[in-house]
C-alpha positions in Angstrom: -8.3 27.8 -4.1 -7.1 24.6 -2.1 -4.6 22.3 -3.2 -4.8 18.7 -3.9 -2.3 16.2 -4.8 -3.3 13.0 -6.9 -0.6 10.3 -5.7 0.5 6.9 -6.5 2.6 4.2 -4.4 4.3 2.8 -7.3 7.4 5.0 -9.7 6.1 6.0 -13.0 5.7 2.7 -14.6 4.3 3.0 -18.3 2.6 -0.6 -18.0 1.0 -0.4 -14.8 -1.3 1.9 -13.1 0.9 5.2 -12.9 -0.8 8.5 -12.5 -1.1 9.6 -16.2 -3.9 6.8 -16.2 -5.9 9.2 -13.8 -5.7 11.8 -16.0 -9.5 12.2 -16.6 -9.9 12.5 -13.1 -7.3 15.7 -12.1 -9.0 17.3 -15.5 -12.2 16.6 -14.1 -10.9 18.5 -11.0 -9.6 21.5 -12.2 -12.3 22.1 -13.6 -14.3 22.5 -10.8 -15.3 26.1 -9.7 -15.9 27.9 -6.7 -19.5 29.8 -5.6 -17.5 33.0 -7.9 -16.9 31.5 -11.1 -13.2 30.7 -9.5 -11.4 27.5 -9.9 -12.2 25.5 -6.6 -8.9 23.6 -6.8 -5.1 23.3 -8.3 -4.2 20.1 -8.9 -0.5 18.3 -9.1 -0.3 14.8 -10.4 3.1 12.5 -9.5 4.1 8.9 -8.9 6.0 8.2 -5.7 9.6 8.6 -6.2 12.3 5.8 -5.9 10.5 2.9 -3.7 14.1 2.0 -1.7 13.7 5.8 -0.5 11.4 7.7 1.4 9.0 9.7 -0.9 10.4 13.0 -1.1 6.5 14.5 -1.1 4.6 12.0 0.9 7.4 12.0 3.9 7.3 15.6 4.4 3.5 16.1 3.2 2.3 18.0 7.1 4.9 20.3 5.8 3.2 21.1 2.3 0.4 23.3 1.2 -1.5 20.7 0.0 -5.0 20.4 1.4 -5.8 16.9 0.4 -3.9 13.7 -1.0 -5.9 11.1 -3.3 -3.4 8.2 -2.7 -4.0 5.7 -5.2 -2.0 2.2 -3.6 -1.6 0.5 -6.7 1.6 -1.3 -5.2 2.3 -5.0 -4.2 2.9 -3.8 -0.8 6.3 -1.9 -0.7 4.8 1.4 -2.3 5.0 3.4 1.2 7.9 3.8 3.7 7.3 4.2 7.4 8.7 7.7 7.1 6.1 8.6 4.1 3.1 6.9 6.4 4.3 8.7 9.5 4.3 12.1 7.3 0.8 11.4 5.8 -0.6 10.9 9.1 0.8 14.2 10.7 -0.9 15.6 7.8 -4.3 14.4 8.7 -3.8 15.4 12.3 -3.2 18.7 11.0 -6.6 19.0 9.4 -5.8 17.4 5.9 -8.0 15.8 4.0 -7.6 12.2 2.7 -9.1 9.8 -0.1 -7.2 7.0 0.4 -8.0 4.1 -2.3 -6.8 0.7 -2.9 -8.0 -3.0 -5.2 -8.2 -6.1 -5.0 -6.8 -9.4 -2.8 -3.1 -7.8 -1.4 -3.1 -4.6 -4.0 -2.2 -1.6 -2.1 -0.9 -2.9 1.2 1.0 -0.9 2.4 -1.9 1.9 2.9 -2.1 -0.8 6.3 0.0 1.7 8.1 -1.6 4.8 7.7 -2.9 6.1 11.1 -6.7 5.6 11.2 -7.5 5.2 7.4 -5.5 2.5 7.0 -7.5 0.4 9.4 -10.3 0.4 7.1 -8.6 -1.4 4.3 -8.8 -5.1 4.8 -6.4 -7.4 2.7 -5.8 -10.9 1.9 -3.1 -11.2 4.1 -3.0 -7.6 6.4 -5.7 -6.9 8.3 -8.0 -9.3 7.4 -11.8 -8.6 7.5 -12.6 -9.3 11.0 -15.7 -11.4 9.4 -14.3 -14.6 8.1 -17.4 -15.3 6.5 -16.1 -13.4 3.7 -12.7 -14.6 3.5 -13.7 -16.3 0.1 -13.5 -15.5 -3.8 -16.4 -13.6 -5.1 -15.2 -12.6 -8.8 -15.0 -16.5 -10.1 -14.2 -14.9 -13.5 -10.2 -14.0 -13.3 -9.0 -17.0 -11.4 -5.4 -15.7 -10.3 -7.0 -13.3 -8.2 -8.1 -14.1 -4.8 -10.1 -12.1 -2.1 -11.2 -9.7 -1.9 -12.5 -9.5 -5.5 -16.3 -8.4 -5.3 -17.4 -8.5 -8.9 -19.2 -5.5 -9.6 -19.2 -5.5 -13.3 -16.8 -5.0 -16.1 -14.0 -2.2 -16.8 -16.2 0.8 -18.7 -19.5 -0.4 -17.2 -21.2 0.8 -14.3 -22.9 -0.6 -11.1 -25.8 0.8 -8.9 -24.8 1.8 -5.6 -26.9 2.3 -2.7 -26.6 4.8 0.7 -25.7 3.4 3.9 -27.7 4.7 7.0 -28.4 8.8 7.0 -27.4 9.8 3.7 -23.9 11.4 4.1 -22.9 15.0 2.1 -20.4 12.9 -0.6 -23.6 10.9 -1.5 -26.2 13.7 -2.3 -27.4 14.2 -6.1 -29.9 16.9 -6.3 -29.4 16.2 -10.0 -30.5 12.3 -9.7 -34.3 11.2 -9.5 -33.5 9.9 -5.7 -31.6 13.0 -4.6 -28.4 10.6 -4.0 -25.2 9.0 -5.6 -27.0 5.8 -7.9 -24.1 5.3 -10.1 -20.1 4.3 -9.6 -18.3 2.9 -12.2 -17.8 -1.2 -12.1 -14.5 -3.6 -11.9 -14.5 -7.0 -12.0 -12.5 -7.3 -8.5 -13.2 -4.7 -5.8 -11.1 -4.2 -2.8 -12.9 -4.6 1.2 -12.9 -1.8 3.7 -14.8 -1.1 6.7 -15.6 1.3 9.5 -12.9 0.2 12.4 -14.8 -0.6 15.8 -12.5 1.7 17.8 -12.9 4.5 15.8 -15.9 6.1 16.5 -15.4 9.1 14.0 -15.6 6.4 11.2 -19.0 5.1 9.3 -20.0 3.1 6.2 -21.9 5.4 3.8 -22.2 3.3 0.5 -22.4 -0.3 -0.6 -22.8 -2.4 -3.7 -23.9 -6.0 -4.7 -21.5 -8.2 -6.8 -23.2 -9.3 -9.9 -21.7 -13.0 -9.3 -22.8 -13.7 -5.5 -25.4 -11.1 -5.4 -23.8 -10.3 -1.4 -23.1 -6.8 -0.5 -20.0 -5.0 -0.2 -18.8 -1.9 1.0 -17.9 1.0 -1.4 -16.8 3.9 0.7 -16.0 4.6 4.7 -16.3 8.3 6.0 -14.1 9.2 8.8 -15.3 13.0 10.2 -13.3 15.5 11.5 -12.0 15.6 14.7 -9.4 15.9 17.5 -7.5 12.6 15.6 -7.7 15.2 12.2 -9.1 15.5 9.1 -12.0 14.5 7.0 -11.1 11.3 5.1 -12.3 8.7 2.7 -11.4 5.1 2.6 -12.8 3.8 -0.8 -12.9 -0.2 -2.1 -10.9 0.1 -5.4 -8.9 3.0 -7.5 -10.9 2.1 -10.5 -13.8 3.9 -9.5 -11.8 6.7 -10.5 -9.6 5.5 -13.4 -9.7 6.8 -17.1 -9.8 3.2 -18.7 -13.1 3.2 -16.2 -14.4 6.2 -17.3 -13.4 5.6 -20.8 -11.8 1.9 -21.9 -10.6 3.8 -25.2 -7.9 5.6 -22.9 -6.0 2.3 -22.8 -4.8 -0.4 -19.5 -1.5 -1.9 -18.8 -1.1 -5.0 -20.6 -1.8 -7.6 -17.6 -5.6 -6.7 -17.6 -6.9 -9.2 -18.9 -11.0 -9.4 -19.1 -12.6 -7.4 -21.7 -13.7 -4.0 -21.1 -17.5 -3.0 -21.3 -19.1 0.2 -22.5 -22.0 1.1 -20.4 -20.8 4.5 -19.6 -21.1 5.6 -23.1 -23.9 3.7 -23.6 -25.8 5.3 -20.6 -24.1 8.9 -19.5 -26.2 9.1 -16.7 -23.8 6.9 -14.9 -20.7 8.9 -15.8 -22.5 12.3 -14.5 -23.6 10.6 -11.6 -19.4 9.2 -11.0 -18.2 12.6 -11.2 -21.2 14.2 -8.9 -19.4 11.8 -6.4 -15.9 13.3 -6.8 -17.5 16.8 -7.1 -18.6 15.9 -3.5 -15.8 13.9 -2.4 -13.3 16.8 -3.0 -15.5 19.7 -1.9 -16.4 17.6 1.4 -12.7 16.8 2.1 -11.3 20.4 1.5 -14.5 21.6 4.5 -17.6 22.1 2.4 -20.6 20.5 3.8 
């Protein structure tokens, strides 16, 4: 059984995006089992501690017994210390495993500093998608949110998703028609990340459209194991993995605004196609292939 730990950059506050909202998701996990009827993983959920401190977890992390971290940056760009960044990245040299996930415009910042991963994750204002071209608003709907915002649908829908290149391990679906991933769940303002050109470990492996440009974006970068460390994830927006996603019933902090949709219930295939993905993601990351 390995260990994973579901994290979030911000304390535990009730009206924002703390890490009882991902609740569906660590359920999800646990229930996972091994080739021998065994639970695959055990599974702690926390919010970062105070933000004027180092994390007590995240700082120390290469010194845990945790096998992967899901960092959900859900901050305004203060939700990681130098100290917790430098402790997450000896825990990826180490061999750790790492889904590191983020949203829209400046959301999630402070990921920037993360050794390798953090490269991936371009910002309105850090680390800027090196192609200006898309230095522009996509999602035209919610107006106090610049780029990047790729629009890929509403809160509780889904979008279609297609494989970048050789179809990687996280992306296979021998339950699916195709054999692959069709199916993420949607938000109306998706994050950017990309494959860093010095990092040759590093690949895009899944894209989607925005339903108000019709461009492409990327979904998901795949960083391999190697001499820099671990197996790790970089992936365009938290929401893909969020319970008011998965189920708008569950409830959102009171600044969401736009109205939630409901074509996950209306068309499960998309919701057993979400989870496939984290199924894959998590056995992936902990060494499966």
């Amino acid at each position: 059984m390995q260990n994973i730990l579901l994290q979030t950059t911000i304390e535990g506050d009730s009206d924002d995006w703390h890490i009882g909202r991902f609740s569906l998701l660590k359920a999800f996990l646990e229930g996972i089992h091994d080739a021998r009827g065994e639970p695959a993983f055990r599974v702690t959920a926390r919010d970062r501690g105070p933000v004027e401190r180092d994390d007590t977890v995240l700082s120390r992390l290469d010194e845990s017994d945790y096998g992967q971290l899901w960092l959900f940056a859900v901050d305004t760009g203060d939700g990681l210390t130098s100290e917790d960044c430098a402790g997450i990245s000896r825990f990826r040299r180490n061999g750790g495993g790492l889904l590191v996930t983020r949203d829209h415009m400046d959301l999630g910042s402070s990921i920037c500093s993360l050794a390798g991963v953090g490269a991936a994750h371009h910002f309105h204002s850090r680390n800027l998608d090196p192609d200006t071209s898309r230095h522009c608003i996509d999602d035209k709907i919610t107006t106090d949110i610049s780029w990047p915002n790729y629009h890929s649908g509403a809160n509780g829908d889904y979008q279609k998703v297609e494989a970048v290149g050789e179809v990687h391990a996280v992306l296979r679906d021998p339950d699916s028609a195709s054999g692959v991933i069709a199916f993420l769940p949607s938000h109306p303002h998706e994050g950017a990340v990309g494959a860093p050109a010095d990092d040759p470990t590093s690949r895009v492996i899944l894209k989607g459209r925005s339903l108000s440009t019709h461009r492409d974006f990327n979904i998901a970068v795949a960083f391999e194991r190697s001499e820099s460390g671990g197996r790790a994830i970089a992936q365009s927006t938290f929401h893909h993995f969020a319970d008011y996603n998965w189920d708008p019933s569950t409830g959102c902090p009171s600044f969401v605004s736009e109205a939630p949709g409901d074509g996950l219930r209306q068309f499960p295939e998309a919701l057993r196609s979400s989870k496939r993905y984290v199924r894959n993601v998590a056995q992936w990351l902990a060494g499966g292939t």
